[in-house]
PAGULO-140149 format. One line per field, with one value per residue (C-alpha): residue number from 1; residue in one letter; x, y, z. Coordinates in nm, 3 decimals, decimal comma, always signed. Example, Ala and Ser with C-alpha at 12.3 -4.5 7.8 and 13.67 -1.06 7.14 Angstrom:
// PAGULO-140149
resi [1_2]
resn [A_S]
east [+1,230_+1,367]
north [-0,450_-0,106]
up [+0,780_+0,714]
END
This chain:
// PAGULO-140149
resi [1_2_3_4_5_6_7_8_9_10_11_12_13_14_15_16_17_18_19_20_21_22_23_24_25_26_27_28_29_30_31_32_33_34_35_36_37_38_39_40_41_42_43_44_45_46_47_48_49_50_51_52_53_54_55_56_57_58_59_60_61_62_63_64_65_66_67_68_69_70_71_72_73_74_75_76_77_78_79_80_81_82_83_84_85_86_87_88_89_90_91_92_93_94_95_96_97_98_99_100_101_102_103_104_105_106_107_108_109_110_111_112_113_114]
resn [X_X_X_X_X_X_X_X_X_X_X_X_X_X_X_X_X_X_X_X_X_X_X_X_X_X_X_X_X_X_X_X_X_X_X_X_X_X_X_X_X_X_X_X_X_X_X_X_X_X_X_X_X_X_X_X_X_X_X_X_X_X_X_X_X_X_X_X_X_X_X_X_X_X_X_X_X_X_X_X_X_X_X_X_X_X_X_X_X_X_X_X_X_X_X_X_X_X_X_X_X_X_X_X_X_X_X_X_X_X_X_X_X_X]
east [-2,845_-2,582_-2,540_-2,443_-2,107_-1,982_-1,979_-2,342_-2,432_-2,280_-2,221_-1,895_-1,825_-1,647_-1,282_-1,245_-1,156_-0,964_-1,105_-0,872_-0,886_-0,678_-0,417_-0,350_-0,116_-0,157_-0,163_-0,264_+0,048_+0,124_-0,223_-0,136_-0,350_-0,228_-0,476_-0,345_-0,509_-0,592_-0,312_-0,393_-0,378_-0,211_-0,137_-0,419_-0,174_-0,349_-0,742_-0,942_-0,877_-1,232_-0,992_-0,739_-0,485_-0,217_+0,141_+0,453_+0,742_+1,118_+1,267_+1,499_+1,246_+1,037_+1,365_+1,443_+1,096_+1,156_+1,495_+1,316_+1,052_+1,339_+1,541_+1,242_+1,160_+1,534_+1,668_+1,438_+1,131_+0,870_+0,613_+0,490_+0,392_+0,489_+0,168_+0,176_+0,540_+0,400_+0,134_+0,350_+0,576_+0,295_+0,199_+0,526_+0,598_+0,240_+0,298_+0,652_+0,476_+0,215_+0,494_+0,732_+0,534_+0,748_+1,073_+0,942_+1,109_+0,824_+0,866_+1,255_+1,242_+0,975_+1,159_+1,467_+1,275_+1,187]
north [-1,037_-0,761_-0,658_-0,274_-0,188_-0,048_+0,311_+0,264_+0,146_+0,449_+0,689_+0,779_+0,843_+0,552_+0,660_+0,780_+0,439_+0,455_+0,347_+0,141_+0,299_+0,249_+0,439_+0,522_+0,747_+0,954_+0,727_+0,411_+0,215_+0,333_+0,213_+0,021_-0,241_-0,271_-0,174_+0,161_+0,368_+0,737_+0,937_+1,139_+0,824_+0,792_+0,537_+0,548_+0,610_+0,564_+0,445_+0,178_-0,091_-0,321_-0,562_-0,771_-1,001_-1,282_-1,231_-1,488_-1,330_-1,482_-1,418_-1,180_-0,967_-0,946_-0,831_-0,593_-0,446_-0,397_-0,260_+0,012_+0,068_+0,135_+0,365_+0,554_+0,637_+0,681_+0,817_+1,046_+1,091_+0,914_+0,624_+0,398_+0,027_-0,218_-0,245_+0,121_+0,069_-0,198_+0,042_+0,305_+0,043_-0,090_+0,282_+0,359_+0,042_+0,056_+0,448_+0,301_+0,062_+0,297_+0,532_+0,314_-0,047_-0,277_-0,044_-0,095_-0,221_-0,444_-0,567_-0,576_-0,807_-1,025_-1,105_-1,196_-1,417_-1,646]
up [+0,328_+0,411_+0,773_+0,822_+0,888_+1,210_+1,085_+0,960_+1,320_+1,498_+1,296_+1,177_+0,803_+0,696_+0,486_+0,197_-0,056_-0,364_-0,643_-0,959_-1,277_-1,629_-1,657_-1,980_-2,223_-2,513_-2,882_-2,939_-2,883_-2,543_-2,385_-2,075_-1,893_-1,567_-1,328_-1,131_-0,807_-0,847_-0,851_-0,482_-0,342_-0,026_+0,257_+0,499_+0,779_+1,158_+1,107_+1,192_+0,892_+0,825_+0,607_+0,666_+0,506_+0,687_+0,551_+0,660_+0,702_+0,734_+1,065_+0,921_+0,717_+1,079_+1,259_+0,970_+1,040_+1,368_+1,367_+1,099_+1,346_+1,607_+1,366_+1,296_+1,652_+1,740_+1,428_+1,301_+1,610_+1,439_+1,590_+1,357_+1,421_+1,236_+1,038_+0,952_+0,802_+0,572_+0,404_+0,401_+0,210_-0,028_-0,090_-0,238_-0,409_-0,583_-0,662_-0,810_-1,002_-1,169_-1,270_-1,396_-1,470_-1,615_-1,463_-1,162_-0,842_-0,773_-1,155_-1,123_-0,786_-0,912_-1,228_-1,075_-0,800_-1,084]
END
């Protein structure tokens, strides 16, 4: 049994989602499997979010967070809490990695984590 969501229940059009897809290239040796958004994807910025996920953060990466939150407003007149910094963040790092896959930043880091 499914209950309806809160957009169901009063009304409001519920956002726009992306949806994965393959991204592929032209000839048969350049077909990628990494699963990729659309490409007019963008961060969804200031709604209401329905999901959520927990993420632990060192002490330093919080106060580098906030210092870039401070900068932002101070620096270049722009609000944005913390938790709209961090999807603005994924945004670009998952745009980086469709681009550029194993180039990537987010490939890169990872690799030199291990």
């Amino acid at each position: 049994m499914s209950l309806p969501g809160a957009s169901e229940l009063f009304g409001g059009a519920a956002p726009k989602q992306t949806q994965p897809e393959k991204r592929t290239t032209d000839g048969p040796s350049s077909v990628r499997s990494r699963t990729t958004v659309v490409d007019d994807r963008k961060s969804s910025g200031r709604i209401r979010h329905d999901t959520k996920i927990t993420v632990y953060v060192t002490e330093e990466e919080l106060l580098g967070l906030e210092q870039t939150r401070l900068a932002l407003r101070a620096e270049h007149g722009l609000t944005a809490d913390r938790g709209r910094i961090v999807r603005e963040a994924i945004d670009v790092l998952l745009a980086d990695f469709v681009d550029h896959g194993p180039d990537s930043v987010l490939v890169r880091r990872l690799k030199a984590s291990e």
